[in-house]
N, C-alpha and C positions, 0 to 999 in steps of 0.2 A: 516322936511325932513330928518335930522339927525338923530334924532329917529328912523323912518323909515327903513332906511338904516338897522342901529344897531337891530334893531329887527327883519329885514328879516332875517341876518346872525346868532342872536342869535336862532330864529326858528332852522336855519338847523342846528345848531351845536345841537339844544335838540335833535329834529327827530333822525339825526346820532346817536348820544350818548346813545340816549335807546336801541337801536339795537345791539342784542348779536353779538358780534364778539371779536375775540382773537385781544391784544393791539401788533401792532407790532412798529418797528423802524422808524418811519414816521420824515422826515427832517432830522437836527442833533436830537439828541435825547438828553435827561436833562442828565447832570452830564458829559458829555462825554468833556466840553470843560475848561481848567482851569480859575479860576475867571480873570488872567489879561487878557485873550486872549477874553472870556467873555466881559470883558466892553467896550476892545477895538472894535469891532464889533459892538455893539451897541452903540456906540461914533459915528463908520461911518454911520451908519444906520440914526441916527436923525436928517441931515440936509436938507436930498433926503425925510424922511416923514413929515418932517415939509413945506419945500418945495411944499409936494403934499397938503399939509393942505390947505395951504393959496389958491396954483390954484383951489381948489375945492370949497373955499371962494366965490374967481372971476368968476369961471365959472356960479356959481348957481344965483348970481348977472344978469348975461346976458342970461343966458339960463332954461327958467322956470323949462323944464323937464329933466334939468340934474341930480339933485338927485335922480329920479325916474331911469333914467338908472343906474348910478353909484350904487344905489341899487341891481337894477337885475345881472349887471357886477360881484358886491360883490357873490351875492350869487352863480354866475355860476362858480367866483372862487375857492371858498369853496369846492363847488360840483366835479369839476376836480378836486382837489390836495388831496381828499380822495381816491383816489382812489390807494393804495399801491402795490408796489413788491416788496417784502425784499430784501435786499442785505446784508446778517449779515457782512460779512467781511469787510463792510464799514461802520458799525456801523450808517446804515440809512438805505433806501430803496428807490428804483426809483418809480415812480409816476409822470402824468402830471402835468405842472404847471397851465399854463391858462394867465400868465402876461402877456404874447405877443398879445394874442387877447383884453386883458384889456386895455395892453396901447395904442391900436391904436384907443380903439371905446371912450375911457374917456379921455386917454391920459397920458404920463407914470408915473406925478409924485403921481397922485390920483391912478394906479396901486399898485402905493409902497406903498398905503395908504390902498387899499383894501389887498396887500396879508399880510398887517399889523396886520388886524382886522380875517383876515380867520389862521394866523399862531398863535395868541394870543386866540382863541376859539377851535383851535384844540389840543391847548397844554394843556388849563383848560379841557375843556367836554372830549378831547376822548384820552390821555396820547399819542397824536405824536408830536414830534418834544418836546421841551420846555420851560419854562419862562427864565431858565440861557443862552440858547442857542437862543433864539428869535433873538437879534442884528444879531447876524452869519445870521441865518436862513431868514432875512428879507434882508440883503445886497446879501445872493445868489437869491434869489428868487420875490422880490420885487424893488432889485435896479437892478444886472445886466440882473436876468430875464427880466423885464418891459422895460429898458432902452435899452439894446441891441435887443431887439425883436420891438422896434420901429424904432431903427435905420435903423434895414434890412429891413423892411416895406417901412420906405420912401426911403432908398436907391433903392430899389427895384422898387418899383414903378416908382420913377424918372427917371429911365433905361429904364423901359419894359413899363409904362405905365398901367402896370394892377395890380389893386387894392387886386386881389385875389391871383396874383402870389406873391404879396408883405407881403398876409397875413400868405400865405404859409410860406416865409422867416420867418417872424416875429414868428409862430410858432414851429418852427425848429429853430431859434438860440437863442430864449427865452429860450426854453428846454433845449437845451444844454450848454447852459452859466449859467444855473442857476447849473448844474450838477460838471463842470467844476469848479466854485466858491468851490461849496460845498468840492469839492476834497481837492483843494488848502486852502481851511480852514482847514480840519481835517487833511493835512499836515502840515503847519504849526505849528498848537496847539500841534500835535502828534507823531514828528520826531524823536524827544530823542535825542541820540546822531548820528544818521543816516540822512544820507542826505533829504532835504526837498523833492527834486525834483525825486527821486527813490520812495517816501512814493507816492509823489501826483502821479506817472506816475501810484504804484499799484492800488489804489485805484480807477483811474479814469479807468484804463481797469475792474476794478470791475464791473464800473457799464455800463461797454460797451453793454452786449449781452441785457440788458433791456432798454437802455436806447435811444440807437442808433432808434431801431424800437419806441421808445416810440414816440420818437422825431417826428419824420415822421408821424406818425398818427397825433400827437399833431398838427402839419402843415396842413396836410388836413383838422383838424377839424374847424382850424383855417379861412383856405379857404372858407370850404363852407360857417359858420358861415357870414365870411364877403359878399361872394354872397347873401345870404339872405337875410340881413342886407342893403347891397349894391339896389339891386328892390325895397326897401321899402324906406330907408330914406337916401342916397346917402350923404346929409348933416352930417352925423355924423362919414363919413370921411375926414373931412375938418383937416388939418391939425391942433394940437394940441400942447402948447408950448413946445420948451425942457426948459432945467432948464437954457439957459442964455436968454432963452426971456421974457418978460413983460407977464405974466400972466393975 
């Protein structure tokens, strides 16, 4: 079923990758981030996907057709976070992400494991985002995306009681925590002698006027996805471990 998985994902990344189109600034982009700040990021990045490793271990143990979704998840993530709007002056560009509806239907730590496999195939086949920048790119988009966009999901839900209004959440603070992250990384690495908090406030209004409405969409897509989802197999929003529960 591993296989599987890796090969539906490697599919899209070929289909994508033949298809002309000009290379833009997708994620952080290679080079942009310095090697300490590089491994640092990818230091924090490996305990959230080893983490997702092992629950995707346990879950497949219990549940026959969980590879077979975690598969389709993988590739519906792929499929959303190609989809770019430049933002040169933030040396990236906005685009959805997809981890919030990932980690509610697979569950967040196998999120951070699919946008692992979709940031590591977009960076080889189609020059976005990149191999030096992946740790950054997988803790904005694979840990706080996935993790905070579950949180609002059951937050959400546990309030209102509705599954959709929750996924709504979940697709709206997924997007924009991963965006927010991204900010506060490339201030961070990129302050110089100028204040962190002045770099990250420009930056992140950078990516306001595409990212605000991105977000919003990305939440209703979120919605319908889980109404859909929701008529068919109700069970597959049963709640999902976070990282201090038994897997």
């Amino acid at each position: 079923m591993r296989k599987q998985f890796l090969s539906i994902a490697g599919m899209a990344a070929l289909a994508i990758a033949v298809l002309p189109s000009p290379a833009l600034a997708m994620h952080i982009s290679e080079g942009i981030l310095p090697p300490a700040w590089a491994g640092l990021w990818f230091a924090l990045s490996a305990p959230f996907v080893a983490w997702g490793l092992r629950t995707i271990r346990a879950r497949r143990a219990r549940q026959s057709r969980y590879m077979a979704m975690l598969a389709m998840v993988g590739a519906a993530v792929f499929l959303i976070s190609c989809m770019p709007i430049p933002v040169p002056v933030a040396g990236s560009c906005s685009h959805p992400c997809g981890t919030g509806l990932a980690a509610i239907l697979v569950g967040p730590g196998p999120a951070a494991v699919i946008a692992s496999v979709a940031l590591v195939f977009q960076a080889l086949f189609m020059a976005h985002g990149g191999l030096t920048t992946l740790g950054a790119n997988i803790v904005s988009m694979g840990v706080l995306g996935a993790f905070g966009g579950y949180a609002a999901f059951r937050g959400v839900r546990r309030l209102s009681g509705s599954a959709a209004l929750g996924a709504f959440a979940a697709g709206v603070v997924s997007d924009w925590a991963t965006y927010a992250a991204t900010s506060l990384v490339l201030a961070l690495a990129l302050h110089g002698d100028g204040s962190v908090w002045s770099m990250f406030g420009a930056i992140l209004v950078a990516f306001v006027p595409t990212q605000v409405p991105l977000g919003i969409l990305e939440g209703l897509l979120s919605a319908g996805a889980c109404k859909f989802v929701m008529a068919r197999r109700p069970d597959l929003f049963e709640p999902a471990p976070m990282p201090l529960e038994k897997a």
